[in-house]
N, CA, C and O of each residue as an XYZ file, in Angstrom:
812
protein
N     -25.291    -25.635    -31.375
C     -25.917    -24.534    -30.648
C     -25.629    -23.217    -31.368
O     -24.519    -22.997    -31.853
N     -26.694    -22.295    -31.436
C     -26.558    -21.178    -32.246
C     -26.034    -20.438    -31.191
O     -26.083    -20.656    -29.981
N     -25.406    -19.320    -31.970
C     -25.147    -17.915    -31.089
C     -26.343    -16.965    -30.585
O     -26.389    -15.739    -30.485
N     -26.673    -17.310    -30.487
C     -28.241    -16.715    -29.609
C     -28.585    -17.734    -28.603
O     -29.027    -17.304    -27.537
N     -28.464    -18.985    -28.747
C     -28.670    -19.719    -27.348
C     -27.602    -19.837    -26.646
O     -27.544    -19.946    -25.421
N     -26.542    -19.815    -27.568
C     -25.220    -19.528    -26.577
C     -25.285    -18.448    -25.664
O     -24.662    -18.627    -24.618
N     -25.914    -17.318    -25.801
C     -25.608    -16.086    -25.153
C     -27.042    -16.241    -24.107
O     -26.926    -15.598    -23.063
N     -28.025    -16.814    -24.224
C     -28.886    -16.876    -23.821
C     -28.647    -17.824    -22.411
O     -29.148    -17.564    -21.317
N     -27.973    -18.704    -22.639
C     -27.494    -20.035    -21.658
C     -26.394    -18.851    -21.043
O     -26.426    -18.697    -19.822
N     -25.921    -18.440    -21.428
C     -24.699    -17.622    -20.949
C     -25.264    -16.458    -20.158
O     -24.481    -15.840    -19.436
N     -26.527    -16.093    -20.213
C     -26.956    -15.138    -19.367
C     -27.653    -15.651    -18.386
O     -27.705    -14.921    -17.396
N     -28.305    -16.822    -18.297
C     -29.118    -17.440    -17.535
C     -27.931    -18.426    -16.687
O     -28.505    -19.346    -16.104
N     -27.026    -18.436    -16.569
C     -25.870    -18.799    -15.715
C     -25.540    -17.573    -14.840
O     -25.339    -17.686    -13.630
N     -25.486    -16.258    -15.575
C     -25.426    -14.971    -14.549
C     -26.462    -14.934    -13.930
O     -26.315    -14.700    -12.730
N     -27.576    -15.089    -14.315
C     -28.980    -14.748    -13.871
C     -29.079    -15.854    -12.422
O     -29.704    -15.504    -11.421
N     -28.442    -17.055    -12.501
C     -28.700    -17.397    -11.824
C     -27.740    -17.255    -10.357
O     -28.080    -17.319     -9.176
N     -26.624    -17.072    -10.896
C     -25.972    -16.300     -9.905
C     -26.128    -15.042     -8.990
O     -25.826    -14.978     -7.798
N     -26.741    -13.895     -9.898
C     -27.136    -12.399     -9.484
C     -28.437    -12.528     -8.645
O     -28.988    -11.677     -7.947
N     -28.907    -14.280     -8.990
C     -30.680    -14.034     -7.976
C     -30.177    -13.451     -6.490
O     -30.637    -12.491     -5.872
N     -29.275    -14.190     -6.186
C     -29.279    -13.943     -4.822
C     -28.429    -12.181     -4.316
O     -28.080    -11.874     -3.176
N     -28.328    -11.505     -5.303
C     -27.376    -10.379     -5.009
C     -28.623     -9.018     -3.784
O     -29.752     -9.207     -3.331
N     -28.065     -8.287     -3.714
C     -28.914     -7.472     -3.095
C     -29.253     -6.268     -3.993
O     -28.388     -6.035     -4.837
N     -30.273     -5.493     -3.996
C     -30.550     -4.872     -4.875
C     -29.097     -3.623     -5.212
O     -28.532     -3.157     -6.202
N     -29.035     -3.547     -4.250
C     -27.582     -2.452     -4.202
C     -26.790     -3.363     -5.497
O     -26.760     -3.188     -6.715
N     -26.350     -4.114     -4.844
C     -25.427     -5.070     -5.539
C     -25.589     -5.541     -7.178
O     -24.634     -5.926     -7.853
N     -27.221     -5.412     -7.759
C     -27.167     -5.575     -9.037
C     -26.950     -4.044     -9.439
O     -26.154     -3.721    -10.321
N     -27.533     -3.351     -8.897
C     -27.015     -1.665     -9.170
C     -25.757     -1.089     -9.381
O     -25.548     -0.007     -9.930
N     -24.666     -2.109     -8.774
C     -23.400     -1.319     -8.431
C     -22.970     -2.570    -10.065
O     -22.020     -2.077    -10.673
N     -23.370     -3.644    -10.609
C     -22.884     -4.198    -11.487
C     -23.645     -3.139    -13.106
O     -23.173     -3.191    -14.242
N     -24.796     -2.345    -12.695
C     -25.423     -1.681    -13.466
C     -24.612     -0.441    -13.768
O     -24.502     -0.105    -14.947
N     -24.319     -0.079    -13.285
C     -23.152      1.697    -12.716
C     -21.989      1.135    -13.332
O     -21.560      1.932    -14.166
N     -21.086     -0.232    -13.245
C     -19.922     -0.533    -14.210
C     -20.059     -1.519    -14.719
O     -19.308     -2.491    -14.637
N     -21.345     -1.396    -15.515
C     -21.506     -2.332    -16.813
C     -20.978     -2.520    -17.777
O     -21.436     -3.187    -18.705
N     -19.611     -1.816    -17.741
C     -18.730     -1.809    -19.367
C     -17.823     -2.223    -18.725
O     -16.764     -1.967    -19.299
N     -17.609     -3.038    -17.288
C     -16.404     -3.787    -16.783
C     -17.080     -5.240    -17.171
O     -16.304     -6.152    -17.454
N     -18.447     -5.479    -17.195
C     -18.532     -7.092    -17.327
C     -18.799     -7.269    -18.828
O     -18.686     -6.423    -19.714
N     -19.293     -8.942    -18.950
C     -19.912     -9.200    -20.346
C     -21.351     -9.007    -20.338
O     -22.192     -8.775    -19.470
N     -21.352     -9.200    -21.722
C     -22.768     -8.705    -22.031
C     -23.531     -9.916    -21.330
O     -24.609     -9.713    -20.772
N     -22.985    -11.099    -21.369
C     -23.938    -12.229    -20.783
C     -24.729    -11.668    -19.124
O     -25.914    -11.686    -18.792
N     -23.358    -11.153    -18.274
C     -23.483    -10.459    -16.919
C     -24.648     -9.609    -17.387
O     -25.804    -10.029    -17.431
N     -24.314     -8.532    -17.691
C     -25.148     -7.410    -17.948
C     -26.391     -7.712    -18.232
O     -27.249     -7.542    -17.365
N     -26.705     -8.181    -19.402
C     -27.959     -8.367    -19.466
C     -28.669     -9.186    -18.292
O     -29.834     -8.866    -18.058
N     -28.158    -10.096    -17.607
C     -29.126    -10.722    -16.544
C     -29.074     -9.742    -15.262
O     -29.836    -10.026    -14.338
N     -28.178     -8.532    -15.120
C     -28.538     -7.857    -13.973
C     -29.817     -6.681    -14.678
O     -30.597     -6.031    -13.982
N     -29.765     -6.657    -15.875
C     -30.784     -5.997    -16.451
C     -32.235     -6.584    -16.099
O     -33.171     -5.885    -15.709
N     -32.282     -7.921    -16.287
C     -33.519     -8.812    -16.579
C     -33.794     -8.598    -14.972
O     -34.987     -8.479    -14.694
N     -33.039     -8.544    -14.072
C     -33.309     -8.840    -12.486
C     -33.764     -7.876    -11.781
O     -34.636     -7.805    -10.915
N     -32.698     -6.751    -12.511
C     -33.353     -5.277    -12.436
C     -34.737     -4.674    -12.564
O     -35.259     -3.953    -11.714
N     -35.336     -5.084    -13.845
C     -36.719     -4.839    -14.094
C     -37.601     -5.596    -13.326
O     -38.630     -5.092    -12.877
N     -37.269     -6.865    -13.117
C     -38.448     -7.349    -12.039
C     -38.575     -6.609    -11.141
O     -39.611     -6.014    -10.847
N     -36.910     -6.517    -10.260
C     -37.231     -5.807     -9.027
C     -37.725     -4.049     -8.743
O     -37.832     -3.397     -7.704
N     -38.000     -3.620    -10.539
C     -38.827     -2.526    -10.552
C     -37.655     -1.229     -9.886
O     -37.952     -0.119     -9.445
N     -36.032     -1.979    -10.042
C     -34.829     -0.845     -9.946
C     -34.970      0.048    -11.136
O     -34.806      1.266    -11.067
N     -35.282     -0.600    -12.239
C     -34.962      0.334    -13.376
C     -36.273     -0.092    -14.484
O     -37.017     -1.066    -14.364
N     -36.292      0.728    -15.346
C     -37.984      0.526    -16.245
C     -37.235     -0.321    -17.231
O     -37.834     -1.308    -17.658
N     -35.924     -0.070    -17.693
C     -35.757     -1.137    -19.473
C     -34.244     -0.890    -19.418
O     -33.781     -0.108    -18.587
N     -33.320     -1.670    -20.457
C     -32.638     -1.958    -20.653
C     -32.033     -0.134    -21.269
O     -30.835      0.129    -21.373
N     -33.077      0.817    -21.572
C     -32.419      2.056    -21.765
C     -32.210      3.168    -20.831
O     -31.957      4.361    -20.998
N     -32.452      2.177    -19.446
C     -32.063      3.200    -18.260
C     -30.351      3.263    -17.940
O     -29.864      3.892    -17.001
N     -29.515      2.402    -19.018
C     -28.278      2.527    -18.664
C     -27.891      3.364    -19.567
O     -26.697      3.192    -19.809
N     -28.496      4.436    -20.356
C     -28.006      5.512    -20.850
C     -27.811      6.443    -19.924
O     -26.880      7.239    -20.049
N     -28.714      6.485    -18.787
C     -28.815      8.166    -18.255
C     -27.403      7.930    -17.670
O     -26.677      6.943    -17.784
N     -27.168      9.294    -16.903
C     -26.186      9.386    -16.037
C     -25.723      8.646    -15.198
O     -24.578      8.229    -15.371
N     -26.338      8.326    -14.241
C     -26.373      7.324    -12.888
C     -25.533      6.189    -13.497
O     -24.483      5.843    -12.955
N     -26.050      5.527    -14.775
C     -25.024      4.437    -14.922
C     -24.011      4.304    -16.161
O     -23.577      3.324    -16.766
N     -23.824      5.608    -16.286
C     -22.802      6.447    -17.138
C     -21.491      6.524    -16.154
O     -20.464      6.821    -16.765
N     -21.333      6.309    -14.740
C     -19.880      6.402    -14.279
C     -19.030      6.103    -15.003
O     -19.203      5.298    -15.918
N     -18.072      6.604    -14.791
C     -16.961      5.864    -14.775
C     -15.821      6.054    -13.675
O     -15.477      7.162    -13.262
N     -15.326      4.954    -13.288
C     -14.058      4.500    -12.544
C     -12.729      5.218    -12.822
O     -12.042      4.931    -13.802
N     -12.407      6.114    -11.974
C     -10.726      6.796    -11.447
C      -9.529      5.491    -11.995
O      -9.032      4.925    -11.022
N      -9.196      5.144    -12.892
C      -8.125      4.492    -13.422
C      -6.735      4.893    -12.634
O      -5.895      5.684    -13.063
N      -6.672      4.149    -11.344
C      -5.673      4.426    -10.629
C      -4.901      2.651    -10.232
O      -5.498      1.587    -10.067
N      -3.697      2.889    -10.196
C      -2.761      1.814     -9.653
C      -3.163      1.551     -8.413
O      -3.284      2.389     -7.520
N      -3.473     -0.132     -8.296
C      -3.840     -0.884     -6.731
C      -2.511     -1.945     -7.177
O      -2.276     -2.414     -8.291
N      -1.871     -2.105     -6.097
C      -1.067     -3.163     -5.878
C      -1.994     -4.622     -5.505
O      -1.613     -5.775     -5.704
N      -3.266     -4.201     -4.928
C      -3.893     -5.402     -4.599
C      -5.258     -5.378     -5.137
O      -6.078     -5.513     -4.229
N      -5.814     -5.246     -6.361
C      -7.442     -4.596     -7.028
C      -8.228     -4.959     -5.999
O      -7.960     -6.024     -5.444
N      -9.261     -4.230     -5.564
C     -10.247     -4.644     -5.011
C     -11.621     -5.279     -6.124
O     -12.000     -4.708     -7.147
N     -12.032     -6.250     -5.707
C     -12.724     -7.333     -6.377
C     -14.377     -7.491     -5.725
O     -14.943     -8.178     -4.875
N     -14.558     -6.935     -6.221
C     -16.249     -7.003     -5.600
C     -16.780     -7.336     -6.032
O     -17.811     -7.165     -5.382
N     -17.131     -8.078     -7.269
C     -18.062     -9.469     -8.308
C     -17.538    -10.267     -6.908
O     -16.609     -9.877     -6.200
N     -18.535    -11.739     -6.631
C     -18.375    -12.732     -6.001
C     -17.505    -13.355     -6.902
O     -16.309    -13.587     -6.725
N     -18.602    -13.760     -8.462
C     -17.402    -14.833     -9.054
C     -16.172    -14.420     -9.705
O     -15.336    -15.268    -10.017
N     -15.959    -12.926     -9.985
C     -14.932    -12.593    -10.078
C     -13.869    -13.154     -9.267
O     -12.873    -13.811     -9.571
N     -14.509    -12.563     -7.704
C     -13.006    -13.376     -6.885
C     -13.202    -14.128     -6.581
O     -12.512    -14.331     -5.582
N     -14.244    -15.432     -6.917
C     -13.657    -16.827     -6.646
C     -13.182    -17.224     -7.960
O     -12.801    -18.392     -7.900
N     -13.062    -16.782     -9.003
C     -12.518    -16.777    -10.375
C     -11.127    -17.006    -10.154
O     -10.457    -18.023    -10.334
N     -10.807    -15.839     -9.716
C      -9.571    -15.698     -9.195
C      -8.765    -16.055     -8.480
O      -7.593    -16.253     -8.800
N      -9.283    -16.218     -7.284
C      -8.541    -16.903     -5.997
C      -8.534    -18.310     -6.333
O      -7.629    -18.890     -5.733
N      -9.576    -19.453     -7.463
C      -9.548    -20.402     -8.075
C      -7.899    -20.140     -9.038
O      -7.154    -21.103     -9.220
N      -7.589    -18.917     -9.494
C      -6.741    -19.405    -10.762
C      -5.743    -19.116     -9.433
O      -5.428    -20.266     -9.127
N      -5.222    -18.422     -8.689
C      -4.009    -18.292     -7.633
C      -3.675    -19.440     -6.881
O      -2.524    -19.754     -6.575
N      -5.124    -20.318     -6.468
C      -4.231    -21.640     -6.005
C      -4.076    -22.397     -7.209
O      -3.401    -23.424     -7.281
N      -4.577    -21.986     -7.955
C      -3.843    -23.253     -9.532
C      -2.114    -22.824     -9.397
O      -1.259    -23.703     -9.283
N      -1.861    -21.719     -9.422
C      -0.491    -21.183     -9.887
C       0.331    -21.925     -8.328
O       1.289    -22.697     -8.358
N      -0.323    -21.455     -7.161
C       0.794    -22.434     -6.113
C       0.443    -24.180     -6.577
O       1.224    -25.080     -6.270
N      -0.311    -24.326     -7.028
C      -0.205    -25.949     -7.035
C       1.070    -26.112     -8.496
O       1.879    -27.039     -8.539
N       1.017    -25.436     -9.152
C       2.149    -25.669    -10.149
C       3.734    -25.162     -9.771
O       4.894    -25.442    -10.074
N       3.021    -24.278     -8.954
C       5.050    -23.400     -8.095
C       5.435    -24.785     -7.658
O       6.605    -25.131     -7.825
N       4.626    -25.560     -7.148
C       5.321    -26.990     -6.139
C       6.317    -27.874     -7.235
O       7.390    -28.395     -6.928
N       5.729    -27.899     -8.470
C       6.958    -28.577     -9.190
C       7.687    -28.024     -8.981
O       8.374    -28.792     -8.308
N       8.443    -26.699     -9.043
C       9.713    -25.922     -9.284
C      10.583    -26.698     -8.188
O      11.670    -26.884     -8.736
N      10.604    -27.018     -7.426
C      11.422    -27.592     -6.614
C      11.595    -29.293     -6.619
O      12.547    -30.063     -6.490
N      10.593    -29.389     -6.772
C      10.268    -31.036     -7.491
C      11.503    -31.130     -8.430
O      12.522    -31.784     -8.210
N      11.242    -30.396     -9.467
C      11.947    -30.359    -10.870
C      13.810    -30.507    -10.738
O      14.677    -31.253    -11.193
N      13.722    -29.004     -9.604
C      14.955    -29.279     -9.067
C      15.958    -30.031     -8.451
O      17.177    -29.855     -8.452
N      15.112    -31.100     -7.799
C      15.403    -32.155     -7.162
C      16.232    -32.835     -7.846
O      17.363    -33.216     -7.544
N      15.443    -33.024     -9.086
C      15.227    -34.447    -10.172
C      16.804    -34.097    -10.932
O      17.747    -34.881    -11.032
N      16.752    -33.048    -11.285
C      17.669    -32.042    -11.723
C      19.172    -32.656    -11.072
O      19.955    -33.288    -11.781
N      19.472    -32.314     -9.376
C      20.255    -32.592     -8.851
C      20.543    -33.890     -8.509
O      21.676    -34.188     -8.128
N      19.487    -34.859     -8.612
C      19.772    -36.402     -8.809
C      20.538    -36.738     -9.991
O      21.286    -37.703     -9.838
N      20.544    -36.064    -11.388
C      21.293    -36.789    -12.180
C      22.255    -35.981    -12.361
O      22.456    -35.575    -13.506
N      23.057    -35.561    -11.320
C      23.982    -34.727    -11.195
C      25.098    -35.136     -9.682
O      26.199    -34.718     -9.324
N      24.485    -35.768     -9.328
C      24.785    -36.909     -8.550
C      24.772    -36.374     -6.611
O      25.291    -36.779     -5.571
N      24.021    -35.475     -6.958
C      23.701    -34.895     -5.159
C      22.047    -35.576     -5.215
O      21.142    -35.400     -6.030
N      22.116    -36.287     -4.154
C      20.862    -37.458     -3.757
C      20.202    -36.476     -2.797
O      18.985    -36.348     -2.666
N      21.435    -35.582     -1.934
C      20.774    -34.493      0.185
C      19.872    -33.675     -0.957
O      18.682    -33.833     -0.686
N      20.068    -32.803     -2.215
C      19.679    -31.794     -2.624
C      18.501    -32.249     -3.206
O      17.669    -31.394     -3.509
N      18.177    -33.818     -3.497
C      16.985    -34.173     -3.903
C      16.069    -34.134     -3.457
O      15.074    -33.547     -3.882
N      16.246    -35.145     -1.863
C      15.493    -35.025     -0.712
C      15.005    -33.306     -0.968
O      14.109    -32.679     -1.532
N      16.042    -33.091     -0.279
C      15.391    -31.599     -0.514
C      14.276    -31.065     -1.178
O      13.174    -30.769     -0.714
N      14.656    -30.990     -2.198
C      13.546    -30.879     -3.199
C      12.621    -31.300     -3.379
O      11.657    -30.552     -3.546
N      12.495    -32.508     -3.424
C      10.830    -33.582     -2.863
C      10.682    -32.939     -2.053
O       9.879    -32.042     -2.309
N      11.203    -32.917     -0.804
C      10.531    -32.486      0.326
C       9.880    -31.489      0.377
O       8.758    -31.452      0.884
N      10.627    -30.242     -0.277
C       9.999    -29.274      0.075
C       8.514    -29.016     -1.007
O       7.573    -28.338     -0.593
N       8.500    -29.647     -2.371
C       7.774    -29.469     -3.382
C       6.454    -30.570     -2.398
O       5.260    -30.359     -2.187
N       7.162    -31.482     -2.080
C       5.494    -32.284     -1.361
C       4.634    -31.425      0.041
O       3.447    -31.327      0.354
N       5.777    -30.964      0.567
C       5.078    -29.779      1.952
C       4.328    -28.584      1.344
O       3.283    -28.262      1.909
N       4.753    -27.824      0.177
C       4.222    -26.847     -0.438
C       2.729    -27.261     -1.138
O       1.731    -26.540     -1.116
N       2.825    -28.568     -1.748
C       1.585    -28.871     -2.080
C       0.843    -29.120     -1.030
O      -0.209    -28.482     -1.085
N       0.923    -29.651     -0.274
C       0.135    -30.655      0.966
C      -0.456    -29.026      1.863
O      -1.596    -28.990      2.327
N       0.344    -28.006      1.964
C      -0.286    -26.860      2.952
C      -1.043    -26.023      1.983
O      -1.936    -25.255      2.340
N      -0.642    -26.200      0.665
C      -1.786    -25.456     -0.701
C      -3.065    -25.914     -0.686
O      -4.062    -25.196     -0.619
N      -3.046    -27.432     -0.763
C      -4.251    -28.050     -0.454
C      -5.082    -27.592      0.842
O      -6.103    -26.905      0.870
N      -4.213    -28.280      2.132
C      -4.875    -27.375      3.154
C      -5.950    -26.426      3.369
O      -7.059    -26.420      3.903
N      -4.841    -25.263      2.462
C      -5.317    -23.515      2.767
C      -6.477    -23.801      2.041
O      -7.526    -23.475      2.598
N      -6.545    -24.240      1.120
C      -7.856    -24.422      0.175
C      -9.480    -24.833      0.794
O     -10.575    -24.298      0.617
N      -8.939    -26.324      1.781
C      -9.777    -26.496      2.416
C     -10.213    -25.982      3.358
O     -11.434    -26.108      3.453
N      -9.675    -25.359      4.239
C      -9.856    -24.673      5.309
C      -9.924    -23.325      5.080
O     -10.970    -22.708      5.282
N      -8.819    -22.743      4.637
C      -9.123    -21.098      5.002
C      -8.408    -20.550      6.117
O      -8.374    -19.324      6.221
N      -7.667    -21.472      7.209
C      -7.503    -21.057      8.027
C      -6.189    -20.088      7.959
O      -5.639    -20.157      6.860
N      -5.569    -19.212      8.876
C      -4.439    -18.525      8.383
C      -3.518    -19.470      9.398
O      -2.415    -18.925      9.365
N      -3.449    -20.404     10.116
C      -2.188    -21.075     10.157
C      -1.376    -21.623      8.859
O      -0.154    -21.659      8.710
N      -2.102    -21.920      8.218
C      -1.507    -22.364      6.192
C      -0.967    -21.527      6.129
O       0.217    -21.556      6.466
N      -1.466    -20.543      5.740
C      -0.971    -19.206      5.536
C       0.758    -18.998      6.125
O       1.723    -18.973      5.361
N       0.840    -18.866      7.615
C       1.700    -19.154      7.807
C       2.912    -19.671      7.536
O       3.955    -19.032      7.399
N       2.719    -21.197      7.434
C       3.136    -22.192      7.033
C       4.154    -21.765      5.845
O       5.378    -21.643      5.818
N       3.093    -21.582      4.831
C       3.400    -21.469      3.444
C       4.798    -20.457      3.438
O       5.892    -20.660      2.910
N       4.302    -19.276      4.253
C       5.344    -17.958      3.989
C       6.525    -18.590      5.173
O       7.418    -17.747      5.260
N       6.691    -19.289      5.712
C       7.953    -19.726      6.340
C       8.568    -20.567      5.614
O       9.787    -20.401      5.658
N       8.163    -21.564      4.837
C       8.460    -21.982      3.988
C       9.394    -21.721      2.823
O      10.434    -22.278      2.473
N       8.415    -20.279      2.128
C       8.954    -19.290      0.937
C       9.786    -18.724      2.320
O       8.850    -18.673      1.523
N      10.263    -18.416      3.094
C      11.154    -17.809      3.527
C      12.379    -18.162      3.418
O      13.315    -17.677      2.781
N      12.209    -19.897      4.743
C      13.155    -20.938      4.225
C      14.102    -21.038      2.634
O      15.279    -20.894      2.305
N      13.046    -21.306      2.073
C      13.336    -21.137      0.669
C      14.502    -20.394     -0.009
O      15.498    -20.731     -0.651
N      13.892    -19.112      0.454
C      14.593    -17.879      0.273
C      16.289    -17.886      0.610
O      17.258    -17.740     -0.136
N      16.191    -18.093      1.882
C      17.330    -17.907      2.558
C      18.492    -18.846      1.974
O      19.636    -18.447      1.761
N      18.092    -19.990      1.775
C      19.197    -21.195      1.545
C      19.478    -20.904      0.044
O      20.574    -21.135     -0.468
N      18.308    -20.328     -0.700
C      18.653    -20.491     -2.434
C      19.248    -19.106     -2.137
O      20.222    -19.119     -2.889
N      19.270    -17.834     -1.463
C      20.056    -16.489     -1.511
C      21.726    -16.368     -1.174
O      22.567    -15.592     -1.628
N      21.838    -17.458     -0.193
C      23.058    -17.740      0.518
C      23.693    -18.471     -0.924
O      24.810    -18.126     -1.310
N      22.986    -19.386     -1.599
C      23.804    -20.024     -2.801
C      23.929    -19.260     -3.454
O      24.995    -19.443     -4.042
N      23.313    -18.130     -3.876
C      23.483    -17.330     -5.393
C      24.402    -16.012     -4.668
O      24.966    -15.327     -5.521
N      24.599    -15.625     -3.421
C      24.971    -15.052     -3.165
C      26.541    -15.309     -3.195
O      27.391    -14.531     -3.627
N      26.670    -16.126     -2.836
C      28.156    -17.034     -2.587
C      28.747    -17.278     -3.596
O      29.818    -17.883     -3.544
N      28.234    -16.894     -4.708
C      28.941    -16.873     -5.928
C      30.053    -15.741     -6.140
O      29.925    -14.521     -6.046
N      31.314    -16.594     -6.491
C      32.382    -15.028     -6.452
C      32.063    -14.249     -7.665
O      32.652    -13.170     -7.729
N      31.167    -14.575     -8.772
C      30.746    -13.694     -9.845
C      28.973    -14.003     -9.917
O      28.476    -15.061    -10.303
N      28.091    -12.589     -9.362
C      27.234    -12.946     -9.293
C      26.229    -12.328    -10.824
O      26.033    -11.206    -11.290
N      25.801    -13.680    -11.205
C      25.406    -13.238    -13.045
C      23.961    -12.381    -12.413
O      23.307    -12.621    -11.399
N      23.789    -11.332    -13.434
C      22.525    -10.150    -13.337
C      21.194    -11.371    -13.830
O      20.115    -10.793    -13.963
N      21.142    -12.526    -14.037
C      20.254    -13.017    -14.799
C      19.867    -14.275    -13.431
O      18.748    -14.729    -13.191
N      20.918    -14.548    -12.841
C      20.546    -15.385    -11.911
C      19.865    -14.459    -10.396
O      19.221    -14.998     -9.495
N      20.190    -13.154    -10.462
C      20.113    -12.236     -9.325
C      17.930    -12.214     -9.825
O      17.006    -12.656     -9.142
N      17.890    -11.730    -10.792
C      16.516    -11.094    -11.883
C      15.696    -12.512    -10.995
O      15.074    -12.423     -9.937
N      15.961    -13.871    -11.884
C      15.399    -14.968    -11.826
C      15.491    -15.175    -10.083
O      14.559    -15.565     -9.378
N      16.425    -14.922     -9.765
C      16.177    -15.254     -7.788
C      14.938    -14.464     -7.297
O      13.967    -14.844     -6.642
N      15.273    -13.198     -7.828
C      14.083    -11.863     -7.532
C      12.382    -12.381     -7.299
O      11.531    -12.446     -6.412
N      12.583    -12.695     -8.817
C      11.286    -13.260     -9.406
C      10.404    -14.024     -8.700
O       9.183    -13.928     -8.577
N      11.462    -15.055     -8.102
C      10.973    -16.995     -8.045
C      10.522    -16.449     -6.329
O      10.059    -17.333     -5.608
N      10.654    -15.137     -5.773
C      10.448    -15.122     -4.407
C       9.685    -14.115     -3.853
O       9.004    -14.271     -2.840
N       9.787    -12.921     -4.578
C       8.258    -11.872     -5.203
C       7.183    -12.240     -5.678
O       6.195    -11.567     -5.383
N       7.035    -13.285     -6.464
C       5.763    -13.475     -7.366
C       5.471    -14.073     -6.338
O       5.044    -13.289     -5.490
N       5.521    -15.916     -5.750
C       4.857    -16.304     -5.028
C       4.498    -15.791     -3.475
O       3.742    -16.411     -2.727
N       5.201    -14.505     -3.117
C       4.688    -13.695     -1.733
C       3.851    -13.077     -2.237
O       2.775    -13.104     -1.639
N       3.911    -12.312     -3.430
C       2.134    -11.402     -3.870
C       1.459    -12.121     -3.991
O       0.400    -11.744     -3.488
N       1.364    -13.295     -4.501
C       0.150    -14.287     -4.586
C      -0.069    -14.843     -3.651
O      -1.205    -15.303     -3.765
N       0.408    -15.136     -2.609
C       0.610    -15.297     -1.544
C      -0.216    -14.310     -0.504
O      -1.076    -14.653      0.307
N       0.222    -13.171     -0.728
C      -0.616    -11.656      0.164
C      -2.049    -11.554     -0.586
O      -3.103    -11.674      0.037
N      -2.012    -11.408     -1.469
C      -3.049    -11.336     -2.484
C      -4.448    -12.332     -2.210
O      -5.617    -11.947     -2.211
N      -3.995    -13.575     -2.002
C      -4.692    -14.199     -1.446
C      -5.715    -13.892     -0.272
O      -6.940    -13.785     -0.210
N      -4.692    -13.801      0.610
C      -4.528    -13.791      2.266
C      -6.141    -12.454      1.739
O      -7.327    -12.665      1.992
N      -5.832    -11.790      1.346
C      -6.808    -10.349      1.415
C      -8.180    -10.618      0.585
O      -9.163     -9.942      0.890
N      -8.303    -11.791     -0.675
C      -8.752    -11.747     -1.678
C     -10.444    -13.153     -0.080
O     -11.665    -13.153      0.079
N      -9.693    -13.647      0.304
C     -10.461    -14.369      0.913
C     -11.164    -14.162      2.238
O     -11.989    -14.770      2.920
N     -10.366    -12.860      2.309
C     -10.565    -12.231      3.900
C     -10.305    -12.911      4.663
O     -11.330    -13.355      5.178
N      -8.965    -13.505      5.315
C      -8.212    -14.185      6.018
C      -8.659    -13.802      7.440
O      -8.953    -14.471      8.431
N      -8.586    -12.047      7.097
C      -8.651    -11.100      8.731
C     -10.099    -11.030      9.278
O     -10.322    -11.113     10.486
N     -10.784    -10.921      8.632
C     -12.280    -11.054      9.370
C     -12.814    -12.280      9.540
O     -13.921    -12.571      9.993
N     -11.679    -13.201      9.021
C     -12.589    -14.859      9.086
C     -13.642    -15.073      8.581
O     -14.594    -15.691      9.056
N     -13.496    -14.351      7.129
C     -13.918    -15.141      6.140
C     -13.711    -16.057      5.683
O     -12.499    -16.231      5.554
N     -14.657    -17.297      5.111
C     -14.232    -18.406      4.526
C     -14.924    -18.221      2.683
O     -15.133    -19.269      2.072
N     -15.037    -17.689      2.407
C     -15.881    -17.297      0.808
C     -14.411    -17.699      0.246
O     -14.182    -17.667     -0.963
């Protein structure tokens, strides 16, 4: 396949996505056209001219779609492409379906170390974390949700009480505790907002 049908197949995959957008909606991808690819762009172009929004591909010189975007810090980006955020919210439950080893791992870890309770453990909790990931996936519902963050709470508490209880507590095990219980609550919140949990959305 040449690079011209590549890009061509590659626009007609946007194109077929953007059919259904609202005219606003190919407009507002027209106004920050130097956030997508050219594949995007050009098919909100092609969709554009049918719908007689814009005369040619040199109406994104004038002003109107000359913006540009206030480069300011969001703790949570707002995401207004569709497949952007199912892009996304696709790669966030990839990352909890892989957090579930971490405890798995640990288990396995403490089996050949000769604690069998701390294994259980660990299965256990790595098979509940997957099994309510799956869930949330299917459903949407915010009892998962729930679930999940009592869980990471659980979590929290029993692995804080161990690292805490240390009569010398190393700066590297404190960092790595930090980490392993921050990252998966933002992805975690991040979610919760990215799917619209609160209006009962299911997208």
């Amino acid at each position: 396949m040449t690079d011209s049908e590549q890009k061509n197949y590659g626009m007609m995959d946007f194109y077929e996505k953007y059919e259904d957008y609202t005219d606003e909606q190919i407009l507002d991808v027209l106004r920050n056209h130097k956030d997508y690819q050219d594949g995007a762009v050009n098919a909100a172009v092609k969709i554009a001219v049918e719908r007689q929004l814009i005369h040619s591909e040199q109406d994104l010189l004038s002003p109107e779609f000359q913006s540009q975007r206030k480069i300011e810090f969001m703790l949570f980006p707002l995401i207004t492409d569709v497949h952007h955020r199912q892009s996304l919210v696709a790669s966030i439950f990839r990352f909890l379906y892989v957090l579930s080893l971490v405890p798995l791992i640990y288990g396995l870890l403490k089996y050949g170390e000769g604690f069998p309770g701390q294994t259980y453990l660990g299965i256990g909790v790595s098979a509940a974390w997957f099994a309510l990931t799956v869930l949330l996936r299917r459903t949407k519902k915010a009892f998962f949700f729930f679930l999940l963050f009592a869980l990471l709470l659980a979590v929290a508490v029993l692995t804080g009480l161990k690292v805490f209880a240390a009569p010398v507590l190393p700066v590297l095990d404190l960092v790595m505790f930090a980490i392993s219980i921050l990252l998966p609550t933002y992805m975690l919140s991040y979610l919760w907002i990215l799917i619209g949990i609160r209006s009962g959305s299911n997208q």
